[in-house]
C-alpha positions, 0 to 999 in steps of 0.5 A, a space after each residue: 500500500 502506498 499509505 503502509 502497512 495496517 495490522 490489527 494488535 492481535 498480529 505483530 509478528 513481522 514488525 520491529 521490535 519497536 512495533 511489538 512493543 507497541 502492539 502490546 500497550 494498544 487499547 484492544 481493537 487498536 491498530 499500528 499503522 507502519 509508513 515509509 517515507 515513500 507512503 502518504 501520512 495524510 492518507 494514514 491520518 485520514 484512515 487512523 480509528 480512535 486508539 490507532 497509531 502511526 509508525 514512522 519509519 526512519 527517513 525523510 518525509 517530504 511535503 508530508 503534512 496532515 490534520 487529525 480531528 477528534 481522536 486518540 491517536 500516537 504518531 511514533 519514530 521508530 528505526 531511528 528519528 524520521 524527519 518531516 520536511 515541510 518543502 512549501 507544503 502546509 495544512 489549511 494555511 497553518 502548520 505542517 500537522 494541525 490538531 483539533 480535539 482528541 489526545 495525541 501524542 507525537 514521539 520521536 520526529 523531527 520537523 523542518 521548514 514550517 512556512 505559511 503566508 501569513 508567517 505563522 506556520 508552526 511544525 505543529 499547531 495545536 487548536 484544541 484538545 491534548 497534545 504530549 510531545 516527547 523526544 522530538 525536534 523542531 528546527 527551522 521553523 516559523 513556530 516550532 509549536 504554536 497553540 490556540 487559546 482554547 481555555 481547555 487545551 492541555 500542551 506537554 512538552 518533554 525531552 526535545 529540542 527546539 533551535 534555528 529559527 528562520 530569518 525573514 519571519 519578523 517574530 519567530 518563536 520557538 514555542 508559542 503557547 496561547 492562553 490554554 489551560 496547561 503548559 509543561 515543559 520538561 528536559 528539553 532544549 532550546 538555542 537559536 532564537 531570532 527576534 522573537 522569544 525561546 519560550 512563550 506561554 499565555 497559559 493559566 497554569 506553566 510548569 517548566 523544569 529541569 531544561 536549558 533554554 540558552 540561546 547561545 553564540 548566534 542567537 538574538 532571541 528576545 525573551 528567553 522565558 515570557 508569561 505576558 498575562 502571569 498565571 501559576 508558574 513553577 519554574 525548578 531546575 532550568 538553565 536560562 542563559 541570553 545571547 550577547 545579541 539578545 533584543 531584549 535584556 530580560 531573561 525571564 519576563 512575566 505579566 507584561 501584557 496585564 491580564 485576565 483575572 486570573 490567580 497570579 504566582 512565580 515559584 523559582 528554584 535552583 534555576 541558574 540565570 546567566 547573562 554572558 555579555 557586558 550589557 546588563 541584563 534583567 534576570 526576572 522582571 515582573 510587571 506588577 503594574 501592568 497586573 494590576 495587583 501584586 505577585 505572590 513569589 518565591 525564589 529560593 536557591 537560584 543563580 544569577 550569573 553575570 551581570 545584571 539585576 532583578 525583582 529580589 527581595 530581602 527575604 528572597 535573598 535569604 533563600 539561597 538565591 547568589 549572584 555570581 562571575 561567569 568564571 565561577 561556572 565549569 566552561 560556560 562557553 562549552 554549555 557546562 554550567 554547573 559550578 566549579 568544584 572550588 566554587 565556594 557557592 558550592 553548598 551555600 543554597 537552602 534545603 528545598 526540603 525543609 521549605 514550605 513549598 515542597 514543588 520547588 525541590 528538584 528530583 532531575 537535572 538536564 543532560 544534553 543533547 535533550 532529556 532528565 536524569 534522576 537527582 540523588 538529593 546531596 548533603 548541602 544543596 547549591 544554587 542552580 540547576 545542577 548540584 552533581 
């Protein structure tokens, strides 16, 4: 078949290893739809049943683009990391896939060269529903994700990369969250930003950890990390580093653009903020005036590394939070930023477990190129992100 290779969950055998182990874990009824990259995907998402999922083998899928409506449905890289090129093509004017209602969940792909004429076209563009997105890559891209403001949309991101945004689009983001209910963004990587932000989420409730969102040597994204209308934002165990050539000095912006009503909160721990060049920059920034009201917040354990300034307080400052030198870091430059092991920050932070907000303790750290590894807790905790 042009499309692939249907089977129902009863017949694995032929498949790889990857398929078997995937027949076992479908809902009964379900199928697997295998493709190559010389079949048809919009084809295999029209004919996909609700509890199917698609099985793309490795290779490049070009102008390959689709929409799924109203299932639930797993679209899966197996044999190694398929590559989805967008070569002009799009859906409806919107992204290479465009996802309405259901749950889905996209696992091990890769999408390049997002183009649409309006110059908002996404690699994925989410308009109601669930999403969870894992171990994929989204590169040249005008929205490497780019969700709608349905109020109950949930978007989990974890253990991928985001990086290369394009010149010729004017405001380019890596990650465009609209005003949804839910945002999780966990392990992944974000570098290569260009005008417009790394990361930015109107949700109600955000919840980032343990990634590094450093824009790094030819990057000039603007913000790193923005929540324009506030929200609840826990925010644990991330690197969040401008380039020299940032527009923006702010690395981490919340509630500029006011908002709706909603219940505000910024919850900071062991993050390490690190703005490398000679311009100061503003490591967290909260517009408390444009809210209209003020910000329950806690910062506890982080590090501010270079030059700059913040929105601390004396008691923020007696949570183990520590401005330090770029020097004081392994090799900023070659993207190693735990503290030196002579540093003598090295033990300084608070123990998050004996602090009263217990979902600022950090159980993971960041591990390159993309993804989390278990934190044994230490005996003296330090600031930032990494203790090992």
């Amino acid at each position: 078949m042009s499309m692939g290779v249907r089977r129902r969950a009863r017949a694995g055998a032929g498949l790889v290893l990857a398929a078997v182990l995937a027949l076992a874990l479908l809902p009964a009824g379900a199928a697997v739809i295998v493709l190559t990259p010389s079949g048809n995907l919009s084809q295999a998402l029209a004919s996909a049943a609700d509890g199917d999922e698609i099985q793309l083998l490795a290779g490049d899928y070009r102008g390959q683009v689709g929409v799924i409506e109203r299932r639930r449905l797993t679209l899966r890289g197996v044999g190694g990391r398929p590559v989805l090129h967008a070569e002009g093509r799009h859906a409806e004017g919107k992204a290479m896939l465009v996802l309405r209602g259901g749950d889905i969940r996209i696992e091990n792909l890769e999408f390049r060269g997002a183009r649409v004429p309006d110059g908002n076209g996404a690699g994925i563009r989410l308009e109601s529903g669930r999403l969870q997105v894992v171990a994929c890559a989204f590169f040249d891209n005008q929205n490497g994700i780019l969700t709608s403001n349905a109020p109950d949309v949930e978007l989990h991101v974890q253990d991928s990369e985001f990086g290369r945004a394009p010149a010729g689009t004017r405001l380019p983001h890596l990650l465009y969250v609209g005003s949804i209910a839910r945002f999780t963004l966990l392990g992944s990587r974000f570098s290569g930003g260009r005008n417009g932000h790394l990361v930015k989420s109107r949700a109600r409730v955000h919840e980032v950890r343990y990634n590094q969102l450093v824009d790094g040597p030819g990057g000039s994204a603007a913000y790193e990390l923005e929540f324009p209308n506030g929200g609840l934002a826990t925010v644990v165990g991330n690197v969040i580093g401008q380039s020299r050539d940032s527009s923006n000095p702010a690395l981490l912006s919340f509630g500029a653009e006011g908002s709706d009503g909603r219940p505000h909160g910024l919850f900071l721990g062991n993050n390490s903020f690190i703005n490398p060049g000679l311009r100061p920059g503003y490591f967290v920034r909260v517009h408390e005036a444009a809210l209209r009201q003020a910000v329950p917040r806690v910062l506890q354990n982080n590090l501010f590394v270079g030059l700059g300034v913040g929105d601390a307080t004396l008691d923020d400052l007696a949570r183990g939070n520590f401005i330090a030198a770029p020097a004081m870091l392994q090799d900023a430059e070659g993207w190693r930023f735990a503290l030196a092991p002579e540093s003598w920050l090295r033990g300084r932070g608070v123990d998050p477990a004996l602090q009263p907000r217990a979902e600022l303790l950090p159980t993971a750290e960041f591990v390159l190129p993309a993804g989390r590894r278990r934190l044994h807790p230490p005996a003296r905790w330090s600031p930032g992100a990494f203790q090992e």
